[in-house]
C-alpha positions as a Python dict, from the first residue, in 0.01 Angstrom:
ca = {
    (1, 'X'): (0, 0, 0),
    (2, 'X'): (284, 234, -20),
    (3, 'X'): (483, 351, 272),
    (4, 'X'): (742, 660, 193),
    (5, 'X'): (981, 767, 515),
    (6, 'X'): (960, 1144, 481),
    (7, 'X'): (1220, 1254, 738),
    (8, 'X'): (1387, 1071, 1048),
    (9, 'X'): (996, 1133, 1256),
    (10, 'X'): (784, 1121, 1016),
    (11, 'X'): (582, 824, 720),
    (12, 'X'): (356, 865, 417),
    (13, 'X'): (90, 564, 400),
    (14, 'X'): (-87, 564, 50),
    (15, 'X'): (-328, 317, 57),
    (16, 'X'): (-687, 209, -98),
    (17, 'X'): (-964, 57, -63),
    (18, 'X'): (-803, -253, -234),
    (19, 'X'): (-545, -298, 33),
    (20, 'X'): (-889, -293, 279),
    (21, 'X'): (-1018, -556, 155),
    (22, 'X'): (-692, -809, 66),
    (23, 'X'): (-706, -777, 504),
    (24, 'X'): (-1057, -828, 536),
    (25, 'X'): (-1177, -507, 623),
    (26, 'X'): (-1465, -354, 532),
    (27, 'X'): (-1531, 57, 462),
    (28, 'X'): (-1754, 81, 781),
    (29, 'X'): (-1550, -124, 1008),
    (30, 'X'): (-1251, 91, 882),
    (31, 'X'): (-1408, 447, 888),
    (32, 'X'): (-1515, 358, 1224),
    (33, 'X'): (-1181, 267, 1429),
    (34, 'X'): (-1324, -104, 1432),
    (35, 'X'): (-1033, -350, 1602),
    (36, 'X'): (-973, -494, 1213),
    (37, 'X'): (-877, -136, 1190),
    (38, 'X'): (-620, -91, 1465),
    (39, 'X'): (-449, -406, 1389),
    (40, 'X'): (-428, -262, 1051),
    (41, 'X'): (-279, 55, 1179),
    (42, 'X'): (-16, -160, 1382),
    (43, 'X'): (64, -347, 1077),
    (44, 'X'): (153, -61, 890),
    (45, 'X'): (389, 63, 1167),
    (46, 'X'): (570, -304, 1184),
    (47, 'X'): (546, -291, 847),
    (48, 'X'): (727, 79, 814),
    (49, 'X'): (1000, -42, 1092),
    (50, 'X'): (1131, -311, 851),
    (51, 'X'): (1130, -144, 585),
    (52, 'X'): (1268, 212, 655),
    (53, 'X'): (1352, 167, 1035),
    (54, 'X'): (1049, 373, 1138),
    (55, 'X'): (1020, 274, 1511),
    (56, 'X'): (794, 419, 1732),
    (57, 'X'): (816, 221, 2050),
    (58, 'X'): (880, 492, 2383),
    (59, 'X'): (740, 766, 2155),
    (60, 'X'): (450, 953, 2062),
    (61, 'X'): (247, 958, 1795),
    (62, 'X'): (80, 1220, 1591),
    (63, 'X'): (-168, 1067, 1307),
    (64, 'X'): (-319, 1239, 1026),
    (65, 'X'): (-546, 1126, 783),
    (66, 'X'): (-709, 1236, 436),
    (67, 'X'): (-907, 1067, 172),
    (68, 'X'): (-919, 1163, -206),
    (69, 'X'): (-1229, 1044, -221),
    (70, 'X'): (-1181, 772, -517),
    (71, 'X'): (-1081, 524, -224),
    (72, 'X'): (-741, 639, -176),
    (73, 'X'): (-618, 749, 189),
    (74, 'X'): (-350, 879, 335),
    (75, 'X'): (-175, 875, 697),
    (76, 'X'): (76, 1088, 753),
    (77, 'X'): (238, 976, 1100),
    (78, 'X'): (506, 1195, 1295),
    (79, 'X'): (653, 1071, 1618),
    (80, 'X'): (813, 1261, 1874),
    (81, 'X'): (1085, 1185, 2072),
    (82, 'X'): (895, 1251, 2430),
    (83, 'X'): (810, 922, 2616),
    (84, 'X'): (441, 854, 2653),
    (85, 'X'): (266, 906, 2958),
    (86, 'X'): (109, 520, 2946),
    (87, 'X'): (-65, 357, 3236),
    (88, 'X'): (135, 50, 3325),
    (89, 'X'): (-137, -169, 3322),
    (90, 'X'): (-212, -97, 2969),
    (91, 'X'): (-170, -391, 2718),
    (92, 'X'): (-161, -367, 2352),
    (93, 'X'): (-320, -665, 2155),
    (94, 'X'): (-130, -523, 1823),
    (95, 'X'): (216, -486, 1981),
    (96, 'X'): (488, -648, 1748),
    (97, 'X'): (624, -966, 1915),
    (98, 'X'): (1034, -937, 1949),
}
């Protein structure tokens, strides 16, 4: 897995279907936004903090994905700088632990 800060707001996640499978996830379960799949995708963003200082807590998030079709994706993710809207109530399993 690769993760390249592109500007101040904004990653590049390479990443194939290797990296899947060294965290247990399958093609299906990822394809299909399974919960192995969103801890994934809150890995990656703990992941991108340490190592470029990518932090998106009180922002927004804009995620886009592609696949070359050999088994290589990749997530582009730009955050804004506008506080989320978030019901109060709402609790994140994959939230980093400070």
């Amino acid at each position: 897995m690769k993760i390249e800060k592109l500007n101040d707001n904004k990653i590049k996640v390479t990443f194939n279907i290797d990296d899947l499978a060294e965290k247990n996830i399958d093609l299906y379960s990822f394809l299909h936004n399974a919960p192995e799949s969103q801890e994934l995708f809150w890995d990656i963003l703990n992941e991108a903090e340490k190592e470029c200082g990518f932090n998106v807590d009180n922002s927004m998030i804009c995620v886009e994905a592609s696949t070359s079709g050999a088994g290589n994706f990749t997530l582009i993710v730009t955050k804004t700088n506008e506080k989320p809207a978030l019901n109060p109530n709402f609790n994140n399993p994959y939230k980093k632990k400070k």
